[in-house]
C-alpha positions as CSV (number, residue, x, y, z in Angstrom):
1,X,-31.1,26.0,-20.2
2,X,-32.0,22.4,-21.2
3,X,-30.2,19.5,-19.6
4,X,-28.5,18.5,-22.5
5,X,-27.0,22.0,-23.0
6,X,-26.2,21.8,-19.2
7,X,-24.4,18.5,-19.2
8,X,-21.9,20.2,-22.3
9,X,-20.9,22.6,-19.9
10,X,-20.6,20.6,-16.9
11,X,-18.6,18.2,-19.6
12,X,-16.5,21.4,-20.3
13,X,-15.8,22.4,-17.1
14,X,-15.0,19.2,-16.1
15,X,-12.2,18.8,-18.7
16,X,-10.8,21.6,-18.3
17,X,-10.1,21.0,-14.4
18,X,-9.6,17.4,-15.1
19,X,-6.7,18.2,-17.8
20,X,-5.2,20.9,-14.7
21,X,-5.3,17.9,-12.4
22,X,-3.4,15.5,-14.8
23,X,-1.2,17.8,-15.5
24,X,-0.1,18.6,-12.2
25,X,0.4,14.8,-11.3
26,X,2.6,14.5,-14.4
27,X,4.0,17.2,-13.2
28,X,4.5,15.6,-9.8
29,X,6.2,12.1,-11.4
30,X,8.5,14.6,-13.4
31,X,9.9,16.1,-9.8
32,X,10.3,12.6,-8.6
33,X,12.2,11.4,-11.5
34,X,14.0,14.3,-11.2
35,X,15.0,13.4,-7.7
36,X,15.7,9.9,-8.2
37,X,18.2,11.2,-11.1
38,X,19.8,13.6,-8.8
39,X,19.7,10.8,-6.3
40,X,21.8,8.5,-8.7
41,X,24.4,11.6,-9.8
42,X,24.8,11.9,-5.8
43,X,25.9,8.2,-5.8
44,X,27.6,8.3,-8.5
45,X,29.8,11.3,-7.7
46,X,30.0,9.7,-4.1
47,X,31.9,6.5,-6.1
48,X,34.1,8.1,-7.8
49,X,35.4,10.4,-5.1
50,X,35.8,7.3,-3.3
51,X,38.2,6.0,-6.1
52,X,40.2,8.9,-5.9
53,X,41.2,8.4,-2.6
54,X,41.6,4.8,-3.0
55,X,44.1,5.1,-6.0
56,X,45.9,7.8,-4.3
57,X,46.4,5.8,-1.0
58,X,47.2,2.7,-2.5
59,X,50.1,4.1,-4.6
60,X,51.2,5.7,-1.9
61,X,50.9,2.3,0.6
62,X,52.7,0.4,-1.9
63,X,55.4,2.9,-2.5
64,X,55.9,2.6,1.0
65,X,55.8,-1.0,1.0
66,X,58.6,-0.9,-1.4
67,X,60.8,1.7,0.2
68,X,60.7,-0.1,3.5
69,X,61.4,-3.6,2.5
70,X,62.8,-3.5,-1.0
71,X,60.4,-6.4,-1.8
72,X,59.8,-6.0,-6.1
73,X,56.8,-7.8,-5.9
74,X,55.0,-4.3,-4.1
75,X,57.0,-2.2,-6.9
76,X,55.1,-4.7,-9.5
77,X,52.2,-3.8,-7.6
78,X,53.0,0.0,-7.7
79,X,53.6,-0.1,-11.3
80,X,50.5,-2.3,-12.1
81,X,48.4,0.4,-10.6
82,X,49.9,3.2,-11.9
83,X,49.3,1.6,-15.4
84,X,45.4,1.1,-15.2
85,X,45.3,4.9,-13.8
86,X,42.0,4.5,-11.9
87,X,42.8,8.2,-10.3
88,X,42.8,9.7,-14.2
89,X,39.5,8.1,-14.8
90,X,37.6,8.7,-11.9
91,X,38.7,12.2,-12.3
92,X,37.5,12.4,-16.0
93,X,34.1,11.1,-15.4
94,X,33.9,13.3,-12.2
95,X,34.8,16.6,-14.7
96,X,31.7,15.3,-17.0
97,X,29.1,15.7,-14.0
98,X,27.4,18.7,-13.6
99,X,30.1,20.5,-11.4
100,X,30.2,24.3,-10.2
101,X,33.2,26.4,-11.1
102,X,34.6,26.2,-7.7
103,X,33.9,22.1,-7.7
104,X,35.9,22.2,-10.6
105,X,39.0,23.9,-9.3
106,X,38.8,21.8,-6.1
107,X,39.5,18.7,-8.3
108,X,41.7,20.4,-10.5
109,X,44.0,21.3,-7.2
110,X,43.7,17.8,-6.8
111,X,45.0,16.2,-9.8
112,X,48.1,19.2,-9.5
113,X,48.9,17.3,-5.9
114,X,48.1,14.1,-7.2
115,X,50.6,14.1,-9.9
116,X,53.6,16.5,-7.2
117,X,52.4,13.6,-4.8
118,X,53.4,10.4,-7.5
119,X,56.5,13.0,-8.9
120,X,57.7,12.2,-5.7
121,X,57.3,8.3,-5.2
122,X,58.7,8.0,-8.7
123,X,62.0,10.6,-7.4
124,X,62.4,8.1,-4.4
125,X,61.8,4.8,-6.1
126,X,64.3,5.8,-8.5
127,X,67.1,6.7,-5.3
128,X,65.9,3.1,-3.8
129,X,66.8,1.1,-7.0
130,X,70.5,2.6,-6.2
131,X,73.1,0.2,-4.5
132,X,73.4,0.8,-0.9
133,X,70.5,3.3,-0.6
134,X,67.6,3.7,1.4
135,X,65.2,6.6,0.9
136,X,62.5,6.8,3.0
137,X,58.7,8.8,1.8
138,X,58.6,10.8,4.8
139,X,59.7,14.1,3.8
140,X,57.7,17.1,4.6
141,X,56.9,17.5,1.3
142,X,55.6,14.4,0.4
143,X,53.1,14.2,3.8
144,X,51.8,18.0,3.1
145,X,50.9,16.2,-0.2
146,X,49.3,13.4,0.9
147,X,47.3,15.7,3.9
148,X,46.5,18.2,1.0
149,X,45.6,15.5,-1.5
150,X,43.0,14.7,1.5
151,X,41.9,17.8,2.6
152,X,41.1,18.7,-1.2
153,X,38.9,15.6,-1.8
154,X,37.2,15.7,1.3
155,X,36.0,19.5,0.8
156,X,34.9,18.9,-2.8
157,X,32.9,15.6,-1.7
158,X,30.9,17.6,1.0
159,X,30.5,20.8,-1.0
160,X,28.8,18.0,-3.8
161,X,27.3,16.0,-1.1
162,X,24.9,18.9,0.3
163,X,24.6,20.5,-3.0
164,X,23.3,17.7,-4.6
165,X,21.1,16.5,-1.1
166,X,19.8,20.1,-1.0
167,X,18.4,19.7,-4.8
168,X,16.7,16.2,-4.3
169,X,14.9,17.5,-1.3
170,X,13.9,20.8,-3.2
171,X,12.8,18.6,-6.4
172,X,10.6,16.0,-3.4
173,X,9.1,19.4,-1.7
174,X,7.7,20.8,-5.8
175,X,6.5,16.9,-6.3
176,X,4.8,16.8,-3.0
177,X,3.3,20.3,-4.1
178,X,2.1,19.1,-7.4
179,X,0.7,16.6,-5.8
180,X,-1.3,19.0,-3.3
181,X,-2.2,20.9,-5.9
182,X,-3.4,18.3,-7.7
183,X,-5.7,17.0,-5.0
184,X,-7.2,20.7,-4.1
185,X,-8.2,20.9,-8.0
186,X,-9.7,17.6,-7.5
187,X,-11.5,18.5,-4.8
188,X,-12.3,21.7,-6.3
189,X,-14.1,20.0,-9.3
190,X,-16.2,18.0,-6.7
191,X,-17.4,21.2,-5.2
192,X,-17.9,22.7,-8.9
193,X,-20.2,19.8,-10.0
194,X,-22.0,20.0,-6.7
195,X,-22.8,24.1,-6.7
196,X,-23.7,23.6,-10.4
197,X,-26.2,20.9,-9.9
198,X,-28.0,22.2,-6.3
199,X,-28.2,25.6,-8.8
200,X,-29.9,23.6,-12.0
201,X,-32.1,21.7,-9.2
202,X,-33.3,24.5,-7.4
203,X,-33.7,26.9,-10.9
204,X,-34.7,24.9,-13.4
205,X,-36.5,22.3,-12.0
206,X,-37.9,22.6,-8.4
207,X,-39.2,26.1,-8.8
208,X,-41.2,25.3,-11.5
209,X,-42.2,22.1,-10.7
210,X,-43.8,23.9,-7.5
211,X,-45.1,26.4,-9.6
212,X,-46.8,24.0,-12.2
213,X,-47.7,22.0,-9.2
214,X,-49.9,24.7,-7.6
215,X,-51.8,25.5,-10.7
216,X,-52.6,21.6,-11.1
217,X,-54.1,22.0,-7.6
218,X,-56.4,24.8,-9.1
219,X,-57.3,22.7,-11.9
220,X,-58.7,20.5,-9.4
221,X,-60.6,22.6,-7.9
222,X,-62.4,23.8,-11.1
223,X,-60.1,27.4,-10.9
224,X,-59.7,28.8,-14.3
225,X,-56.1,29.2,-14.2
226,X,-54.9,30.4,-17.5
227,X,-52.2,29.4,-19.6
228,X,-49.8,27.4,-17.7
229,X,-45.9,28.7,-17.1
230,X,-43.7,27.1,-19.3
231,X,-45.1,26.2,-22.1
232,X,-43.0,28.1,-23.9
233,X,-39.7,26.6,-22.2
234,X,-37.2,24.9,-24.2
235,X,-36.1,22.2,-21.7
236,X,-37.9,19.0,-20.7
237,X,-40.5,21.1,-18.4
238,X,-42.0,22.6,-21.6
239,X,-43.6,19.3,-23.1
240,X,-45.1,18.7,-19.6
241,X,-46.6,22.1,-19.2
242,X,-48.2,22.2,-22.9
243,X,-49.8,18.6,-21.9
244,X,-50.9,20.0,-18.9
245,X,-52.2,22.8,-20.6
246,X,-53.9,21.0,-23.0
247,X,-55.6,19.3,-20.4
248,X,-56.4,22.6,-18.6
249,X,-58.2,24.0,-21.7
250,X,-60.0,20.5,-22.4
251,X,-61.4,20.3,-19.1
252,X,-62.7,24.2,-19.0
253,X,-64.5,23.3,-22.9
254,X,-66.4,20.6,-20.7
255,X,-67.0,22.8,-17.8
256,X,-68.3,25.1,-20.0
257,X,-70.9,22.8,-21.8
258,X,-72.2,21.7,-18.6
């Protein structure tokens, strides 16, 4: 094998595990975006569980507010909030996330209390706006709602929370084995290229260099040494060996004329 036709297949085999190794560091920078948007859903979903619970307790505050003192400016409030509806569209973007079944009935059981919870406030409001009446919010109803209304919110924010954790660390652990991956086929190639070339060395060229150099020796020394190895080779060692064959047969025509 000449070292042209070498160098093609070193070429070849070099591609082929440089292409692997590229692909398994895109690979890699996939998983990591991957995390980073699962990272940013986890925030996300974080925020807007947060919003529940501050629309829910501020209605409920001000509803308060309004039962205790009678003060309109905290029913303004009330109504002001209730307008804008922050609760409805946290808890529409929330339903457009990638949510399990059971996620879903969690906020679903929510929005039921929600709504019994506001049913309520808007029962009681409507008794305090009578003359000579002062309802309070404290019925057992209304405080199993708010607790509930908790308790619900807080279980579907954890159940998300560790989901959601447990899927960026699984997406970090593939990227950081793409990325060893990508590094042992690197180091792989390095040993390839090495094996390949000691091989050709020892092979193709210092074996018959040795051999061509011992029958030079016996040229030397006036030994009639035949045709040379090699001539015959198709690599670079051929051209040397017919010139050194030529010279072999040139110098026997003049030892034979002596």
């Amino acid at each position: 094998m000449s070292l042209d036709r070498l160098s093609k297949w070193l070429a070849a085999g070099m591609l082929v595990i440089g292409s692997l190794s590229l692909a398994s560091v895109w690979q890699a920078g996939q998983h990591y975006q991957q995390s980073l948007s699962l990272t940013q859903q986890r925030f996300e979903i974080t925020m807007l569980t947060s919003r529940l619970f501050t629309g829910s307790r501020q209605l409920s505050q001000f509803a308060r507010m309004y039962m205790n003192s009678g003060d309109e400016a905290y029913l303004e409030h009330y109504r002001q909030i209730r307008e804008a509806n922050d609760f409805g569209k946290a808890l529409d973007e929330l339903r457009t996330k990638q949510l399990l079944p059971l996620e879903l009935r969690l906020l679903r059981q929510a929005a039921e209390m929600n709504d019994f919870q506001v049913s309520i406030e808007q029962r009681v409001i409507a008794q305090r706006q009578l003359p000579d009446s002062r309802p309070r919010l404290e019925q057992e109803d209304y405080v199993y709602s708010e607790q509930e209304l908790a308790s619900l919110l807080e279980d579907f924010s954890e159940r998300v929370y560790t989901r959601k954790n447990l899927q960026v660390l699984e997406a970090n652990e593939r990227a950081v084995n793409s990325q060893a991956l990508a590094a042992v086929m690197l180091g792989c190639a390095v040993v390839y290229v090495a094996l390949v070339v000691m091989l050709f060395l020892r092979r193709r060229l210092l074996l018959p260099l040795r051999l061509l150099t011992e029958q030079t020796r016996r040229l030397q020394a006036g030994e009639d040494t035949g045709p040379l190895a090699y001539c015959r080779s198709g690599d670079e060692l051929g051209p040397l060996a017919v010139a050194l064959d030529a010279y072999r047969q040139v110098n026997q025509q003049i030892l034979s004329q002596q």
